[in-house]
N, C-alpha and C positions, 0 to 999 in steps of 0.2 A: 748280477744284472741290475741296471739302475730301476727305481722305482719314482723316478719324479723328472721335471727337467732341467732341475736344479743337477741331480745325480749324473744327468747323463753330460751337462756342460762339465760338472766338475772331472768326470772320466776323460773327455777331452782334452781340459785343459792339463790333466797328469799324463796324456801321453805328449803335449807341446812343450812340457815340461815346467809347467804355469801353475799362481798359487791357484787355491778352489777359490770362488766365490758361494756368498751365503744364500742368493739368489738371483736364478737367472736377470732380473728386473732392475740390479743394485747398479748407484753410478760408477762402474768403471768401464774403462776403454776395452780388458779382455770380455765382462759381460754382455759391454753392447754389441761385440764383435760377437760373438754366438747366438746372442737375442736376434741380431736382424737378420744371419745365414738361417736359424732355427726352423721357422716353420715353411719357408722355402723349397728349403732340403728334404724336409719330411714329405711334404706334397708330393713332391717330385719323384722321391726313392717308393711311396706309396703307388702311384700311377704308374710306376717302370714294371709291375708284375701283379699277376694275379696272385697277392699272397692268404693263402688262407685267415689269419687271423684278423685282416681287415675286409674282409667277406661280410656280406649284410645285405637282408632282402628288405624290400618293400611294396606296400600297395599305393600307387603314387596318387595325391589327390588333383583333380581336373582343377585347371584354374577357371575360373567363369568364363573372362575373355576371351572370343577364338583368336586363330589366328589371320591375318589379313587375308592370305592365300594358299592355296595347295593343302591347306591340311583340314581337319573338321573340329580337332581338340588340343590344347594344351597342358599338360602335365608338371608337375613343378616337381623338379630333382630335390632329394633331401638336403636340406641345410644343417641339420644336427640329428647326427654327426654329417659334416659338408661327405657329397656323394665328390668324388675322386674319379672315378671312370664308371661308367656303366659296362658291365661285364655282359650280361644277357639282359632277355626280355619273353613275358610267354606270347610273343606277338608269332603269327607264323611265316617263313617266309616269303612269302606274298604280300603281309601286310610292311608298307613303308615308315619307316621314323628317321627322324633327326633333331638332333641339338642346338639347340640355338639359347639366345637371351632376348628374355621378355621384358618389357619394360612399361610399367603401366601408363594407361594416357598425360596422367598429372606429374611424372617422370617422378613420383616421389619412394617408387621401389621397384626395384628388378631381379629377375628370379632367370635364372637355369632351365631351362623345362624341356621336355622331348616333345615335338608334334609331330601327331599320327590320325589316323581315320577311328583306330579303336576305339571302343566304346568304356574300356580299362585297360590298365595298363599296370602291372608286376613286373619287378626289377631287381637282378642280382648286381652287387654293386661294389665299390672299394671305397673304405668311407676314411674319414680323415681322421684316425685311431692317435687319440694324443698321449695317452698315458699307457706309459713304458710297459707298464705291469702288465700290458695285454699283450705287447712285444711277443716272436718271437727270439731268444736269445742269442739267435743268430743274424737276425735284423738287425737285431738293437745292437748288437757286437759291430756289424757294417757302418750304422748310421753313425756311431762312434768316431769310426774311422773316417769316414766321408765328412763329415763336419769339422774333424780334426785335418783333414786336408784342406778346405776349404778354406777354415779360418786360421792357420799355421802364417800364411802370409800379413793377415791386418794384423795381428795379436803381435807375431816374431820382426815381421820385416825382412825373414830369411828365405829367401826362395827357396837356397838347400834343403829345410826343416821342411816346406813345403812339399818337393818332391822326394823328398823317401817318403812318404804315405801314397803316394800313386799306384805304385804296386801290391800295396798289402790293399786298398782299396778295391781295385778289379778286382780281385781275388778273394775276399773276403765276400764280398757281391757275389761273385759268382758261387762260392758254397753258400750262402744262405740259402738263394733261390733253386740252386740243386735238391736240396733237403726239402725244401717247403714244396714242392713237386711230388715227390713221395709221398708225401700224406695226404692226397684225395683221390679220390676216383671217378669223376663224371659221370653218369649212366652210357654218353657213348663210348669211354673206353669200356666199359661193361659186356656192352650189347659188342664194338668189336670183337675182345677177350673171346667171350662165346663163341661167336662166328668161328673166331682162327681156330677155337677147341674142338670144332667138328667137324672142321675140313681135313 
């Protein structure tokens, strides 16, 4: 399993059949080609599910400025590690929120934030997990893959080379996220589970 994203380009480029580079950063044409797919892909394969190891709470801090209209408070989504999706909230269903971007009056910074009538506001979340080592290895085995599809085309020029990775892709994606499924449990499947044991 790679431990950098140095490791993980060079995984890539040994399955496109490509030499390693020393750093994802270094000037060539195959490293820039994985630099600027890199944290795109990541985003993106992060936000497609709820995976455990990028799991993370927080107590969100109020921003001073309300909002123009509809809401009473401001909330700023975490920036480090960047929040990815908001998974839940302990708001209850009655209480309304939404997403938007805030931009302060002197337009010289803009933030993420959720507005709501809450008075607080706790957050489960998918955070933007950059280092492999926290990977699960079956993530980091997809993400491999997926990047190596992705960037098979700028690097090879081969459409061919490009599409034999489609299929191990889907499929590689789909066991991670099977497995990483198994390993929680919600309290409502719980409180289900029970219910269906005494009926």
């Amino acid at each position: 399993m790679p431990s950098s994203d140095t490791e993980v380009a060079n995984e890539v480029l040994t399955l496109l059949g490509d030499q390693a580079i020393t750093v994802l950063t270094e000037d060539s044409d195959r490293a820039r080609a994985i630099n600027r797919l890199y944290t795109p892909t990541l985003d993106q394969a992060l936000r497609a599910h709820d995976w455990n190891f990028a799991r993370m709470r927080a107590n969100l801090a109020r921003i001073a400025a309300v909002p123009e209209f509809g809401y009473n408070y401001m909330y700023q989504l975490p920036q480090e590690p960047l929040c990815l999706r908001v998974l839940t909230t302990n708001l209850t269903a009655t209480q309304a929120w939404e997403i938007e971007t805030y931009v302060t009056a002197d337009a010289t910074a803009q933030y993420r934030a959720i507005l709501t009538d809450a008075a607080s506001l706790e957050i489960r979340f998918i955070a933007r997990i950059t280092s492999p080592t926290l990977w699960d290895a079956l993530f980091a085995d997809a993400f491999v893959h997926e990047l190596a599809w992705r960037a098979a085309y700028p690097i090879s020029k081969s459409a061919t080379l490009r599409d034999s990775f489609e299929r191990a892709v889907v499929l590689k994606w789909r066991q991670a996220r099977s497995v990483d499924g198994l390993e929680s449990r919600p309290l409502r499947q719980l409180l289900s589970g029970s219910f269906t044991d005494v009926r």
